[in-house]
C-alpha positions as CSV (number, residue, x, y, z in Angstrom):
1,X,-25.2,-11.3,5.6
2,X,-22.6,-12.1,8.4
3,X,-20.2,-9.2,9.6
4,X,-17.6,-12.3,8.1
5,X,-18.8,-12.1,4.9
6,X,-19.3,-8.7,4.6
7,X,-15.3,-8.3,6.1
8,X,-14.3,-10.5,3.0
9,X,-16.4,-8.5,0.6
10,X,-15.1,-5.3,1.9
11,X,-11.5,-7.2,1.8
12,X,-12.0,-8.6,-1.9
13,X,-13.0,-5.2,-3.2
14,X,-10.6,-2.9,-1.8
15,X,-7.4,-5.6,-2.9
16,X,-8.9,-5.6,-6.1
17,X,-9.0,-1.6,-6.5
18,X,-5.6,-1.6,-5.4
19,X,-4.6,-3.9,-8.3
20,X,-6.1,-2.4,-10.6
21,X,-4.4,1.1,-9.6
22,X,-1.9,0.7,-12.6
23,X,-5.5,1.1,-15.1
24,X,-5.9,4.4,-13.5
25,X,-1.9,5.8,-13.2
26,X,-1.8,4.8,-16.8
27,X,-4.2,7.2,-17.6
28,X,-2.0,10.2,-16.1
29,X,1.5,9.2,-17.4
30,X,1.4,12.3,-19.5
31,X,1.6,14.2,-16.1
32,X,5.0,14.7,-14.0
33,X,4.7,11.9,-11.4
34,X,5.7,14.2,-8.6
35,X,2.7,16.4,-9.4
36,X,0.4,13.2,-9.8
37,X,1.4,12.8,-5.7
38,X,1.1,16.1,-5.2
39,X,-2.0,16.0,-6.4
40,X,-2.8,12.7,-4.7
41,X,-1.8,14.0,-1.4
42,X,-4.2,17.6,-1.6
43,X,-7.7,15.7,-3.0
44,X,-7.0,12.6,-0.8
45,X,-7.0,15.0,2.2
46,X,-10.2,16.9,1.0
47,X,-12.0,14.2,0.3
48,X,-11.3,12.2,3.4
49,X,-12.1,15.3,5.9
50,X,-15.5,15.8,3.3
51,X,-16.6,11.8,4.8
52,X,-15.4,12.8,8.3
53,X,-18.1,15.3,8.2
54,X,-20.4,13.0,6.0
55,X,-19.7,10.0,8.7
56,X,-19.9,12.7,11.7
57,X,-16.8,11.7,13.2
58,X,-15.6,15.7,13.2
59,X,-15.3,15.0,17.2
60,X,-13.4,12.0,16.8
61,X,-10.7,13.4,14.6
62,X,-10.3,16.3,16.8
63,X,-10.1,13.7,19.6
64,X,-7.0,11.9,17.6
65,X,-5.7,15.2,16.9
66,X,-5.6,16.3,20.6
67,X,-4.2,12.9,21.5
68,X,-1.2,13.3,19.4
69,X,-0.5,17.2,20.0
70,X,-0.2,15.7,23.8
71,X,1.6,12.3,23.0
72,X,4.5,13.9,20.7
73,X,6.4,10.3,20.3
74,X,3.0,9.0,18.5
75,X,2.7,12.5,16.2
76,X,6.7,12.3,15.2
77,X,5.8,8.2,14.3
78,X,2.6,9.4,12.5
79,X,4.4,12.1,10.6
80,X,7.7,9.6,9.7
81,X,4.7,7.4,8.7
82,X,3.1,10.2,6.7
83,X,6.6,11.1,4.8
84,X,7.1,7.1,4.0
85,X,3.8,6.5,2.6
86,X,4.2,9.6,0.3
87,X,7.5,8.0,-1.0
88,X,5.5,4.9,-1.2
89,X,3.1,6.7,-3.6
90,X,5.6,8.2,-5.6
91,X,7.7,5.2,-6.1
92,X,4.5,3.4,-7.2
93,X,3.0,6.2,-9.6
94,X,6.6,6.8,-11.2
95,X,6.8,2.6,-11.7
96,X,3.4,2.6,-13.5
97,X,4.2,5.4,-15.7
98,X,7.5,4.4,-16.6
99,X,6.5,0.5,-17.7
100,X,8.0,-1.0,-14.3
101,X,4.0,-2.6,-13.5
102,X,5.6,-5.9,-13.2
103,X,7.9,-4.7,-10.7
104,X,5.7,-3.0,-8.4
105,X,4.1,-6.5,-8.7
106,X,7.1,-7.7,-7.2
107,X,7.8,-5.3,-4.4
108,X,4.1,-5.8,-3.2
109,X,4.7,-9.5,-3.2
110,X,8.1,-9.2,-0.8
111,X,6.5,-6.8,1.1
112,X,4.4,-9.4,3.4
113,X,8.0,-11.2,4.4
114,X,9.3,-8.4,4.5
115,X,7.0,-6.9,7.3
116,X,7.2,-10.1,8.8
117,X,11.4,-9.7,9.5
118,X,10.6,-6.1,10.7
119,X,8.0,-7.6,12.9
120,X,10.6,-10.2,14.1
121,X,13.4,-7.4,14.2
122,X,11.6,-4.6,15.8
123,X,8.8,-5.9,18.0
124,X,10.6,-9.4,19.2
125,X,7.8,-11.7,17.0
126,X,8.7,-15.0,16.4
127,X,8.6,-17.3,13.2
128,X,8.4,-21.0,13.1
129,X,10.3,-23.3,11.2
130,X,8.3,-23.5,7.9
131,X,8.0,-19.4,8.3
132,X,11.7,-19.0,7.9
133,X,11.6,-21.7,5.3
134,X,9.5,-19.5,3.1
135,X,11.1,-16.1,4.1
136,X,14.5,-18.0,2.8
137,X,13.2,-19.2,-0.4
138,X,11.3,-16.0,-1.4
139,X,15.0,-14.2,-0.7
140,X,16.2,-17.1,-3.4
141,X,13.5,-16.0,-6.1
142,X,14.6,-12.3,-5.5
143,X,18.6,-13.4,-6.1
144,X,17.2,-15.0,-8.8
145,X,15.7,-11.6,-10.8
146,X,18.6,-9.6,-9.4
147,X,21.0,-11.8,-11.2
148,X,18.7,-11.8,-14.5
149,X,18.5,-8.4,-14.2
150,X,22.0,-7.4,-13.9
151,X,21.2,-5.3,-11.1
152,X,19.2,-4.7,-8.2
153,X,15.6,-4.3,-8.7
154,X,15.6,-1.2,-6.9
155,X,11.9,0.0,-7.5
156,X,10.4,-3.2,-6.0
157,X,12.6,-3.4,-2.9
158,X,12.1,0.6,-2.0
159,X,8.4,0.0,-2.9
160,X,8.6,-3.4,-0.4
161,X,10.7,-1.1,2.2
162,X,8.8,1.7,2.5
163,X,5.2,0.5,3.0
164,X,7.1,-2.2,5.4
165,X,8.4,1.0,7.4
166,X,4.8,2.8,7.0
167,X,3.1,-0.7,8.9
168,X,5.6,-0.8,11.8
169,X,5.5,2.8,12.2
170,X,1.6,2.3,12.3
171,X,1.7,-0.5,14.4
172,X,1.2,1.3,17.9
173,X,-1.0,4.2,16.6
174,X,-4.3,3.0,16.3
175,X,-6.7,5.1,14.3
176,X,-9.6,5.0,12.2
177,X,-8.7,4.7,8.5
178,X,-10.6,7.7,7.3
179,X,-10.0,9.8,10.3
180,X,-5.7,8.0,10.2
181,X,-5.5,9.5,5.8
182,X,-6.9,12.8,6.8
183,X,-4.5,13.2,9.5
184,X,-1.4,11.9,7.4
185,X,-2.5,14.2,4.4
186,X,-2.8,17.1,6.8
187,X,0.6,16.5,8.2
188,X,2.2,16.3,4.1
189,X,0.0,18.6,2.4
190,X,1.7,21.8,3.5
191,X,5.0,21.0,1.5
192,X,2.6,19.5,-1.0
193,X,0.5,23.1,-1.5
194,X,4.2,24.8,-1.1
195,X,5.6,22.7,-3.9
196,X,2.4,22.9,-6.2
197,X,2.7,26.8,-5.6
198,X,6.5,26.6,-6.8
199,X,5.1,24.8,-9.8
200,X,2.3,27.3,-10.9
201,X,4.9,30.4,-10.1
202,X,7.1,28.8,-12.6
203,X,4.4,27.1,-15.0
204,X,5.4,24.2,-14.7
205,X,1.4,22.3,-13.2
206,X,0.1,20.2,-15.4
207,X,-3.4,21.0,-13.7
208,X,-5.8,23.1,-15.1
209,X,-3.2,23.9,-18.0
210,X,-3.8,20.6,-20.1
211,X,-7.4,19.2,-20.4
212,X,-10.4,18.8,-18.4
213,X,-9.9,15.2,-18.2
214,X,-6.6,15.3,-16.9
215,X,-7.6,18.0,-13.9
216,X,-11.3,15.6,-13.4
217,X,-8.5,12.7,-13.4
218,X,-6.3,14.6,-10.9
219,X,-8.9,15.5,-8.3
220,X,-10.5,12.2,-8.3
221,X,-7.1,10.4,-7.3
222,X,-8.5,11.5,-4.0
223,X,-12.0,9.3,-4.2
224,X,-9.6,6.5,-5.2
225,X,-6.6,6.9,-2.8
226,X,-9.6,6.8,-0.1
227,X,-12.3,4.3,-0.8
228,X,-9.9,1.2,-0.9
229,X,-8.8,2.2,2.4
230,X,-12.1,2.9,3.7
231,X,-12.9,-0.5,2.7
232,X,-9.9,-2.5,4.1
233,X,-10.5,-1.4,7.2
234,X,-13.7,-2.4,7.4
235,X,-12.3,-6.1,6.3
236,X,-9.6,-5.8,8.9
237,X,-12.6,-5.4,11.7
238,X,-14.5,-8.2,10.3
239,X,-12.3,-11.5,9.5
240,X,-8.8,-12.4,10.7
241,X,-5.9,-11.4,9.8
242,X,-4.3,-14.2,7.9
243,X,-7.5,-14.5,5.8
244,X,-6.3,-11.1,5.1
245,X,-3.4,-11.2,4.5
246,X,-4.1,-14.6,2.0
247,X,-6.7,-11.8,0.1
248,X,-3.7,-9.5,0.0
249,X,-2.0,-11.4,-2.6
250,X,-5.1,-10.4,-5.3
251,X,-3.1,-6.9,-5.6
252,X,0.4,-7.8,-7.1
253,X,-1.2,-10.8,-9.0
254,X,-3.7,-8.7,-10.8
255,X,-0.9,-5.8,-11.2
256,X,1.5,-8.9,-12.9
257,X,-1.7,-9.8,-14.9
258,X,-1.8,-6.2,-16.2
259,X,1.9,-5.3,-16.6
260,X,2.3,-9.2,-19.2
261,X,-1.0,-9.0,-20.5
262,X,-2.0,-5.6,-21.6
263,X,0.9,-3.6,-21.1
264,X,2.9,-6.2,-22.7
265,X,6.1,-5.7,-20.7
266,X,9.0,-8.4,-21.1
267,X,8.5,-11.6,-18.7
268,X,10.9,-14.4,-19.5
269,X,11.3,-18.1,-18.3
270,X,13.7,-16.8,-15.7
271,X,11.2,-14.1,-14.5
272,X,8.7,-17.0,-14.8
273,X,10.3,-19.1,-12.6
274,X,11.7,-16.6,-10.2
275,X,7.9,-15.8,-9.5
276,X,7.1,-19.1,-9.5
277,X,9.5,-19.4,-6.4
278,X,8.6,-16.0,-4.4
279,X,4.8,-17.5,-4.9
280,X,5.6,-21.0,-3.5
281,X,7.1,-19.2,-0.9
282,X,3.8,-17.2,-0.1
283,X,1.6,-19.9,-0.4
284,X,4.1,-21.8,2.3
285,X,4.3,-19.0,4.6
286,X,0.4,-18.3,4.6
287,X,-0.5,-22.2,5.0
288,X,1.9,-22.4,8.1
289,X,-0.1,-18.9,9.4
290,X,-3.8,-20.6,8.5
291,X,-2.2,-24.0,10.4
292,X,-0.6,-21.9,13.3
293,X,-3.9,-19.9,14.0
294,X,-5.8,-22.9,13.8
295,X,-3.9,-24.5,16.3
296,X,-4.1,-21.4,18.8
297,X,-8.1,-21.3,18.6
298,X,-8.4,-24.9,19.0
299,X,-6.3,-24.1,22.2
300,X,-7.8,-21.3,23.3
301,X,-11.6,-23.1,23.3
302,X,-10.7,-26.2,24.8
């Protein structure tokens, strides 16, 4: 099999994990969402430094570790990146266990446009005429749902913001995925172990005070924080990135195919078409990307 193919597989299965997610969150909405990150935060970390050691890539962590104790704008952009991500998480977990799945659909739909104005904003990229078209419309489908909802749909923009934030805070520190989760756990997990120790002082955990399936549930958000992200990076190594970012759009579809079909949450004709919009918009936006691409390779060997 072709290092292309096996990029797209890894792509294809770590999108659809991701979507998916709400399956698993569901499962723990009997548990205080800040503990369910809490939780997240500690396993994730365990589990990730247990596959650096599996993988033997101890060296190379200590390596990225020694690079950022001696470059200290990189740490503070790692750990601002290690503090949005959490939020990210939270926001997420306390939208699935509070029947909001369809908008975290929403926010993780905005968030590609959205990363694409940062990257115009913040790092001087430029957008072509059918780029800003889309960018324009998909702000039209989100007036849209505002106005339908009476109110700003807070949840999916902060959800949009933040993991926007996380990517251009990301941008210029290049790390390994596994080694890149074990040092952003490491740099959370002492205010996560300090506020799991407030909660067991005051008996307030959830873990090991409920069930054994809730606590097997709780340290195995770890395995499933880290595969997906062990597997997108081996996509992003292996095919380009606007094939990736087209796969990208398997997450928030499956998580809207969840939150209508099984967790029956109200979708009207407006929401419908509001959607309807934000995807045209997508679908725009990525052909002008496949197109523009196309163009600059056809350039580049001739």
């Amino acid at each position: 099999m072709s290092n292309e193919k096996k990029g797209v597989l890894a792509a294809f299965f770590a999108y659809m994990i991701w979507g998916v997610f709400p399956l698993y969150w569901k499962l723990l909405e009997h548990v205080p969402s800040m503990e369910i990150l809490l939780s997240r935060v500690i396993w994730s970390f365990v589990f990730t430094v247990l596959a650096v050691s599996i993988f033997r890539m101890r060296k190379e962590l200590l390596a990225d570790l020694k690079y950022l104790w001696f470059h200290q704008k990189h740490f503070w952009q790692l750990a601002g990146a290690s503090f949005v991500i959490s939020m990210n998480w939270y926001l997420y977990i306390w939208a699935v266990t509070h029947d909001h799945v369809i908008e975290t659909s929403l926010g993780y739909y905005i968030n590609p446009l959205l990363s694409v104005i940062f990257g115009v904003i913040f790092f001087k990229e430029s957008l072509n005429r059918m780029q800003w078209i889309a960018t324009v419309i998909a702000f039209i489908g989100v007036l849209i749902l505002t106005i339908n909802y009476g109110s700003v749909p807070w949840v999916a923009l902060l959800i949009a913001i933040s993991f926007a934030i996380y990517g251009v805070l990301k941008k210029k520190i290049t790390l390994d995925a596994t080694r890149g989760l074990a040092i952003e756990t490491l740099l959370i997990l002492p205010f996560a172990l300090g506020y799991y120790a407030y909660l067991f002082t005051t008996h307030q955990a959830s873990f090991l005070h409920i069930d054994v399936k809730t606590d097997i549930l709780m340290i195995l958000s770890g395995i499933v924080t880290a595969v997906p992200l062990i597997l997108f990076a081996k996509g992003a190594q292996n095919i380009p990135l606007y094939l990736l970012g087209f796969i990208q759009y398997m997450t928030p579809t499956i998580v809207l195919i969840l939150g209508v079909m099984l967790y029956k949450e109200p979708f009207s004709q407006v929401e419908l078409m509001a959607f309807s919009i934000i995807w045209a918009a997508l679908l725009l936006f990525s052909g002008s990307k496949i197109i523009e691409t196309r163009k600059a390779h056809h350039k580049s060997i001739s």
